[in-house]
C-alpha positions in Angstrom: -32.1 31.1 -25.7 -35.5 29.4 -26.0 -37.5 30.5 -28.6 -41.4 31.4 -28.9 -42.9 27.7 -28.4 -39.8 27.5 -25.1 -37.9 24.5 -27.1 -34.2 25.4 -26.5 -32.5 27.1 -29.7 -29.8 24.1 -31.0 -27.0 26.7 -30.0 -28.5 26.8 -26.6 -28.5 22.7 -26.3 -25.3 22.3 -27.8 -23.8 24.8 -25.2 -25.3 22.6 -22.2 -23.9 19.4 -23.5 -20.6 21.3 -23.9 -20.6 21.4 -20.3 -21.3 18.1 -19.6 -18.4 15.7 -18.2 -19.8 12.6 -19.7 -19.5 12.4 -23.9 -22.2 12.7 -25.7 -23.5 12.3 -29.3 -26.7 11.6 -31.1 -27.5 9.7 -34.4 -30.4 9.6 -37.0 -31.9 6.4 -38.4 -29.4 6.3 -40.7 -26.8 6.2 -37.7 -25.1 9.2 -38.9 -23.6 11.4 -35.9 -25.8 14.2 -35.8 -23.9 15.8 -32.5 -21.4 15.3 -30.5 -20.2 17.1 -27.5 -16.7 18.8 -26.0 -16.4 15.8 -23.9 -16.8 13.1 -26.6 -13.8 14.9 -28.3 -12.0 14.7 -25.8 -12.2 11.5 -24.6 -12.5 9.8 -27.8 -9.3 12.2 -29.1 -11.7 12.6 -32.4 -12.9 16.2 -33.4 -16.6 17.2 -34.2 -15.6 18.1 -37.6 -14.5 14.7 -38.0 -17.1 12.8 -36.4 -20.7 14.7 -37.5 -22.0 13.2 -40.6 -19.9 9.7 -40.1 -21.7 6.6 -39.2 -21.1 5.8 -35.4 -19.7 2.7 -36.0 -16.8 4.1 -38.3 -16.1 6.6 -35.6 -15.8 4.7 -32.2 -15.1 0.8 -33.3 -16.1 -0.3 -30.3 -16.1 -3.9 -29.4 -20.1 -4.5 -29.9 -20.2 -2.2 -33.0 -20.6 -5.3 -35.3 -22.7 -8.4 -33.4 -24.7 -6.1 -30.2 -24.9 -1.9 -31.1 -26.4 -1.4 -27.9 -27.8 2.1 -29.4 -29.6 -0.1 -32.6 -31.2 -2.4 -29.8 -32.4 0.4 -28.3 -33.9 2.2 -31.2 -35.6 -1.0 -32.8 -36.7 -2.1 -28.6 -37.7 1.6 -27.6 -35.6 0.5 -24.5 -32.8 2.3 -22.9 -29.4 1.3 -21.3 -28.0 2.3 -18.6 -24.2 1.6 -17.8 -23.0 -0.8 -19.9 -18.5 -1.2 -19.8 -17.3 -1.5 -23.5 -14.3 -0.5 -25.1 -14.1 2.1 -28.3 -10.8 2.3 -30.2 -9.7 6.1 -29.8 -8.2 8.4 -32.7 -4.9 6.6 -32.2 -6.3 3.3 -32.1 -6.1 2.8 -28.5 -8.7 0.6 -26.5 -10.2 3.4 -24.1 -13.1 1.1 -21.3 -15.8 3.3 -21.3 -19.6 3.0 -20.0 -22.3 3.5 -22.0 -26.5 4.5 -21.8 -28.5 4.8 -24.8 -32.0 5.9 -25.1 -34.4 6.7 -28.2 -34.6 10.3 -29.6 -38.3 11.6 -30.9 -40.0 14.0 -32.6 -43.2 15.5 -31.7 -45.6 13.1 -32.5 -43.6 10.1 -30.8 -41.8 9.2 -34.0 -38.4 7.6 -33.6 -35.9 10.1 -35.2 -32.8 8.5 -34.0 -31.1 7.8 -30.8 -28.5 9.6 -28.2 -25.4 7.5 -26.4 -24.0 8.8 -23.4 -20.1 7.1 -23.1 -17.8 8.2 -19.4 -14.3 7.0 -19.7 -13.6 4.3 -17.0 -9.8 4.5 -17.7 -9.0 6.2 -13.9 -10.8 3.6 -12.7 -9.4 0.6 -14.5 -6.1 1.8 -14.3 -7.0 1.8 -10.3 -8.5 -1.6 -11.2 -5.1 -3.2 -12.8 -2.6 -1.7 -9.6 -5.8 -3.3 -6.7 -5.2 -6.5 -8.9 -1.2 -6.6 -9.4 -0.9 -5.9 -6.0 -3.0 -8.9 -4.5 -2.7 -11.4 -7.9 0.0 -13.6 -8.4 -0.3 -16.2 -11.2 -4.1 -16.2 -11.0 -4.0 -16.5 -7.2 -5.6 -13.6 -5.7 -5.3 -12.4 -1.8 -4.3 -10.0 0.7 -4.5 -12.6 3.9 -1.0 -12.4 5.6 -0.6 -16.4 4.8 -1.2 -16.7 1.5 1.3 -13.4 0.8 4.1 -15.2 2.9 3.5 -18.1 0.6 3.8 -15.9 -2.7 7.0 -14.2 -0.7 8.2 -17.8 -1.0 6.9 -18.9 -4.6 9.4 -17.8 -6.7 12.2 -19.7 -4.6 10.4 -22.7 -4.6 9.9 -22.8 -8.8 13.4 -22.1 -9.3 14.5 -25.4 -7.6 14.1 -28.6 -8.7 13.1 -29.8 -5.3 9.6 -31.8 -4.9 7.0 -29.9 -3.4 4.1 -31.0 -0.7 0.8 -28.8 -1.5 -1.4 -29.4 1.8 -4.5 -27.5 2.6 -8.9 -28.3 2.5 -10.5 -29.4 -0.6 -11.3 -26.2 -3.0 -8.6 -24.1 -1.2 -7.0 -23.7 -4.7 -4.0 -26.4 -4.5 -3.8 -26.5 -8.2 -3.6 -23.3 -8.4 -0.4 -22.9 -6.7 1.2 -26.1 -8.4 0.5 -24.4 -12.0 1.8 -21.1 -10.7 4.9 -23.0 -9.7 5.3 -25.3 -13.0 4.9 -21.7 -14.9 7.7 -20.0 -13.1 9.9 -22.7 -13.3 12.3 -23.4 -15.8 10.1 -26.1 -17.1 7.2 -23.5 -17.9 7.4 -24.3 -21.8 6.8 -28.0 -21.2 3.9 -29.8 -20.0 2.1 -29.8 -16.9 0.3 -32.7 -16.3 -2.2 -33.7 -13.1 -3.4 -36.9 -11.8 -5.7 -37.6 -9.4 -4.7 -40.4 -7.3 -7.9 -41.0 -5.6 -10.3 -41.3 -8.3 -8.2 -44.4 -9.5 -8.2 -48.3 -8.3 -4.6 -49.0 -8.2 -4.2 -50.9 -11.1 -5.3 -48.3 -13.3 -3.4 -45.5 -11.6 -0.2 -47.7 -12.5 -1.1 -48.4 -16.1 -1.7 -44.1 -16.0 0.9 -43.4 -14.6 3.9 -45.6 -16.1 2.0 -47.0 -19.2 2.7 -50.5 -20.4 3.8 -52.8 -23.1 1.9 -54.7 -25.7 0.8 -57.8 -24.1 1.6 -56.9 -20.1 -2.5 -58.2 -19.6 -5.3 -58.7 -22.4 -6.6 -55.8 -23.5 -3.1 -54.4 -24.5 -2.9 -54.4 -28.1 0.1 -52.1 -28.4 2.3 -49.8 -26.6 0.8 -47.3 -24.4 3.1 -44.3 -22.7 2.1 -43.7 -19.2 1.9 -39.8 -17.9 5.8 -39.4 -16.6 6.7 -39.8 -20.5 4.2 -37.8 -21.7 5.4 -35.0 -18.6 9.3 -35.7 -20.0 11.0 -32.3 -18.8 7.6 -30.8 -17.4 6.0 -31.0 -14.1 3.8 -33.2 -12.6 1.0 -32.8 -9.7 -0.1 -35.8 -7.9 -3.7 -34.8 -6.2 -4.8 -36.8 -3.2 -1.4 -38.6 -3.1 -2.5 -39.8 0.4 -4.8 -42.1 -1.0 -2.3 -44.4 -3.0 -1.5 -48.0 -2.0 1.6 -49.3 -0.3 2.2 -51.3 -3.3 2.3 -47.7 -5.5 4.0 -46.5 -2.9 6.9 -48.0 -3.2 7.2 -47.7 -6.8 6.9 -44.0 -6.5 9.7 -44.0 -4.0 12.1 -45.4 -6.6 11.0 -42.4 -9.1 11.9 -40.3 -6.5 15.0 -41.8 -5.4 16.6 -43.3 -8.4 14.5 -41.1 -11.4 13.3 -44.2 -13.3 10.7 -46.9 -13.4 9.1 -49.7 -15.0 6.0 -49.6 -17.4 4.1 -52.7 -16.5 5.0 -55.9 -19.1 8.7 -54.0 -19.6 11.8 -55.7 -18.7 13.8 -52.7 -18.6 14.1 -49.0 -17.0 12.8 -46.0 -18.3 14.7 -42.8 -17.2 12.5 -39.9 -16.4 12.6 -36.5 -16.0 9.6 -34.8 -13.9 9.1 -32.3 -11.4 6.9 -34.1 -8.7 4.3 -32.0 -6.8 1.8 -33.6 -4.7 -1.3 -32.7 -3.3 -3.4 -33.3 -0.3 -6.5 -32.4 1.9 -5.3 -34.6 4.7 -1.6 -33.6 6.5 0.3 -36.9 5.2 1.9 -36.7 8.9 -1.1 -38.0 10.2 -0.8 -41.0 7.7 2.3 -42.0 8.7 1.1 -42.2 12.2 -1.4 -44.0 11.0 1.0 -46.1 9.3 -0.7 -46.2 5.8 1.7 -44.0 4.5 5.5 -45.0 4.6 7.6 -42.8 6.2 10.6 -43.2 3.4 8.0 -41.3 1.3 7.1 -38.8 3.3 10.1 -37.2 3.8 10.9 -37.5 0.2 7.7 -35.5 -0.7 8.2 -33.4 2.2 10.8 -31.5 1.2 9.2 -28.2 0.6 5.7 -27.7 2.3 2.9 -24.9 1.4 0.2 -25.2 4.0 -3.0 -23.5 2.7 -5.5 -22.0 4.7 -9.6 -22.6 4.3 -11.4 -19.6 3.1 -12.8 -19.0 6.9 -9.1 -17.6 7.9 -9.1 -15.4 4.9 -12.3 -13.4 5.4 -10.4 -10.7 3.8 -10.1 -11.8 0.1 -13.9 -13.0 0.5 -14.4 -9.4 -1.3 -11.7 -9.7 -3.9 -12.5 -12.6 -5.3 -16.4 -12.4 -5.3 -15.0 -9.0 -7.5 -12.8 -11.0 -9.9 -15.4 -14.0 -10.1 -18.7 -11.5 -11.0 -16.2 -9.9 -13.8 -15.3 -13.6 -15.0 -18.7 -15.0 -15.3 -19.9 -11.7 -16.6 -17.5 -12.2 -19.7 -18.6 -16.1 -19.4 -22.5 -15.4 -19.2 -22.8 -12.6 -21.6 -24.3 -10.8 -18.3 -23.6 -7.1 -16.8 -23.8 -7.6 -13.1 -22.0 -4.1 -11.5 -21.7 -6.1 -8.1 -22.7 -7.5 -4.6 -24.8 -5.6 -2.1 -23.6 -5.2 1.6 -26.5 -7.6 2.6 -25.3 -10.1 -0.1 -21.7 -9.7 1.5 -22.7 -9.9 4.7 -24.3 -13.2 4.0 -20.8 -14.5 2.3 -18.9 -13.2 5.0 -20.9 -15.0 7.8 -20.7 -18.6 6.2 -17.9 -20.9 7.1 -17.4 -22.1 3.4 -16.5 -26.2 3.9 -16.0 -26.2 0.0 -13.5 -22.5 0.3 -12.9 -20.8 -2.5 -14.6 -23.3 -5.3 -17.8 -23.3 -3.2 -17.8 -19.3 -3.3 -16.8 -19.6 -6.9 -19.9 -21.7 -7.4 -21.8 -19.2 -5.4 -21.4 -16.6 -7.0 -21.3 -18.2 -11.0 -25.1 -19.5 -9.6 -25.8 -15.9 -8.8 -24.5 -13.8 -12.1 -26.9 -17.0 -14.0 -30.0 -16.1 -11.4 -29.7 -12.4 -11.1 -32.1 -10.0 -12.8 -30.7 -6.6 -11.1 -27.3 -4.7 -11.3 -26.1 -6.4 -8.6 -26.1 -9.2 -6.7 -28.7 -9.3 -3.8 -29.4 -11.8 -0.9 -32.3 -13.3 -3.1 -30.0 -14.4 -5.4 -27.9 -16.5 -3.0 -28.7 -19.9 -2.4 -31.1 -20.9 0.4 -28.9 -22.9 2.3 -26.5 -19.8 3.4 -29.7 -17.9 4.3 -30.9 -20.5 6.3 -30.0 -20.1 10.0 -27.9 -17.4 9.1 -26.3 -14.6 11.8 -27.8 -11.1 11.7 -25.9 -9.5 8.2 -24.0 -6.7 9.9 -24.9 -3.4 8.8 -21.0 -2.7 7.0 -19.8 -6.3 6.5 -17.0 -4.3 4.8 -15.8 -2.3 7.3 -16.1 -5.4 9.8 -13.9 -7.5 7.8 -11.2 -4.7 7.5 -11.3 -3.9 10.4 -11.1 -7.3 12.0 -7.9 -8.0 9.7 -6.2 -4.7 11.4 -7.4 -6.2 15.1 -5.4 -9.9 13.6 -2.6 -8.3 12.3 -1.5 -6.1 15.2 -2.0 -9.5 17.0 0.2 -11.4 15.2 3.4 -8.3 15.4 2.3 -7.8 19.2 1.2 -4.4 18.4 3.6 -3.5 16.4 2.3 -0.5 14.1 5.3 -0.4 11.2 5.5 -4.4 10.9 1.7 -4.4 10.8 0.9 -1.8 8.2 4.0 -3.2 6.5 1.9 -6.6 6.0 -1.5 -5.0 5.3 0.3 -3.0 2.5 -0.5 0.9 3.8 1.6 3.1 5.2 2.0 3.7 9.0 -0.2 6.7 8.9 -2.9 5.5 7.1 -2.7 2.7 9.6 -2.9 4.8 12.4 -5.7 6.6 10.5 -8.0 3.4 10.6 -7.5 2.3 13.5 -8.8 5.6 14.9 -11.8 5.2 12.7 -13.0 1.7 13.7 -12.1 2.5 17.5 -9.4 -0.2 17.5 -6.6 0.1 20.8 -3.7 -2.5 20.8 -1.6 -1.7 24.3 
């Protein structure tokens, strides 16, 4: 009931934040609870009784308690929060992800009198989070595109052997990524993993890197240096840009390949080695040896087992997913709280051809989260260059994309419904279901 002056009685306000879903509670200036609602308890797993008349931070522990109380900024600012993802340690001393707003509580002449959180439990929606990732991550490497999956089909096979592996695919399509994920799920994954890249090396010094060298093998060597195959002993090695090596290096590679040994430079005897081999290039080496600047000996010993990547154009799909995973990285990197893209902003990804793949949208989007001022991520905060000339942004660049990589994937199983839905990862009936809602026929 409201009494003579209508103010709500504090039964009256405690019974309508009872019956709110989000939890509540409201401190003093000496951050003592003062109240705190049905919803609070429940989520927090901690009673009123327990909570009123403890300081906040003794009751929730959350992550920004000690260095960044978002409710003391606000109450010494006058400025309020709104949606901000922490995590609070519950009664049991779980982490529960929760979002936050704060704002200032006054009395009535204006005074500050203390200050009210709002917290809803994210937990549904990072457990739903975790599965979106688990499903489409492997190893770091996140996609859904049909090609990169039949690659991760494969991965595991390929790690368990000791065979040397031929990473081929553009510049920033994420070959380094795949070599790691192969050196970690290997038998060698507890010892090192070393890469070199052969391009940005004269010849000389990539020997010397590679194979090290003795006191005295030219002037500068003062003393013994071990070259990158010792330092790799039992580990794995990825050689970037191995198409750019000369004949000379070449050959010397071959006999690591072929015999497992080699010679520093100055040495007069064999080293033995042990090193998984996995090269690297932006350029199909089958070209080279046409060319004839690569020797076609070594090719077929590198060749062994191929992964072909695609360029980020032919996976329009994981454009989404990994503008999501970057935003949350450089978030956590920038000390920023972007919430997301816009479907303008998307669009404008979406319609770019990306020469640099997935490093250039990693750029992208780290530029963006550094630039941006609003929740999310508009077109304004894109660079220039992708605006300039651009196509009209579709109105759903979403829905496009999803439903374009239906259209392609009943392609590729000639219409087959099971096979297809089997690759997009949904059932047959929520296939069928799509379709009919983008208007998409396969005969």
């Amino acid at each position: 009931m409201a009494d003579s002056s209508g103010e709500l009685s504090p039964e009256r306000v405690a019974t309508i934040l009872d019956s709110i879903a989000d939890g509540v509670f409201t401190v003093d200036c000496d951050w003592r609870i003062t109240s705190f609602n049905r919803a609070a308890e429940k989520i927090t797993g901690i009673s009123r009784q327990q909570a009123v008349g403890q300081k906040c931070f003794d009751v929730f522990r959350a992550n920004i308690c000690q260095t960044s109380c978002a409710l003391r900024r606000t109450i010494e600012s006058g400025k309020q929060l709104i949606n901000r993802p922490i995590n609070i340690l519950n009664g049991d001393g779980d982490q529960i992800p929760v979002s936050i707003s704060t704002a200032v509580l006054r009395d009535e002449n204006g005074k500050i009198v203390g200050g009210v959180e709002t917290f809803r439990d994210l937990s549904a929606i990072e457990l739903l989070r975790k599965e979106i990732d688990d499903r489409y991550t492997f190893q770091d490497i996140i996609s859904k595109n049909h090609e990169i999956r039949r690659i991760l089909d494969i991965l595991p096979d390929i790690a368990t052997s000791e065979s040397t592996v031929l990473i081929e695919g553009p510049t920033g399509s994420g070959k380094e990524l795949f070599a790691k994920a192969i050196h970690n799920l290997s038998r060698r994954a507890k010892r090192k993993y070393l890469a070199v890249n052969c391009g940005a090396l004269p010849d000389t010094l990539l020997e010397s890197e590679l194979f090290g060298y003795k006191k005295g093998a030219f002037t500068d060597a003062k003393q013994d240096k071990p070259g990158r195959f010792a330092l790799a002993e039992g580990g794995t090695m990825l050689l970037d840009e191995i198409g750019d090596i000369s004949t000379a290096l070449q050959i010397k590679l071959l006999r690591v390949l072929q015999e497992k040994e080699y010679e520093p430079l100055g040495a007069t005897t064999t080293v033995k080695t042990d090193v998984r081999i996995i090269t690297s290039t932006n350029r199909p080496l089958a070209e080279l040896v046409a060319r004839g600047t690569l020797r076609e000996d070594l090719f077929y010993r590198l060749n062994v087992l191929k992964i072909v990547l695609p360029p980020l154009a032919r996976r329009l799909e994981d454009i989404p997913l990994l503008v999501d995973r970057f935003i949350r990285q450089f978030n956590a990197q920038q000390g920023k709280q972007i919430e997301g893209i816009s479907e303008e902003a998307m669009g404008v990804l979406l319609a770019h051809d990306f020469p640099g793949n997935v490093r250039e949208l990693e750029n992208i989007v780290e530029r963006a989260v550094v630039l941006c001022r609003t929740a999310r991520i508009e077109v304004e905060c894109l660079p220039a260059e992708l605006l300039q000339g651009s196509p009209t942004v579709p109105a759903n660049p979403l829905v496009e994309a999803e439903a374009a990589a239906i259209v392609e994937a009943l392609r590729r199983h000639n219409g087959h419904r099971r096979n297809t839905a089997a690759e997009l990862g949904i059932d047959k009936t929520t296939l069928w279901r799509k379709m009919k809602k983008f208007g998409i026929t396969y005969l």
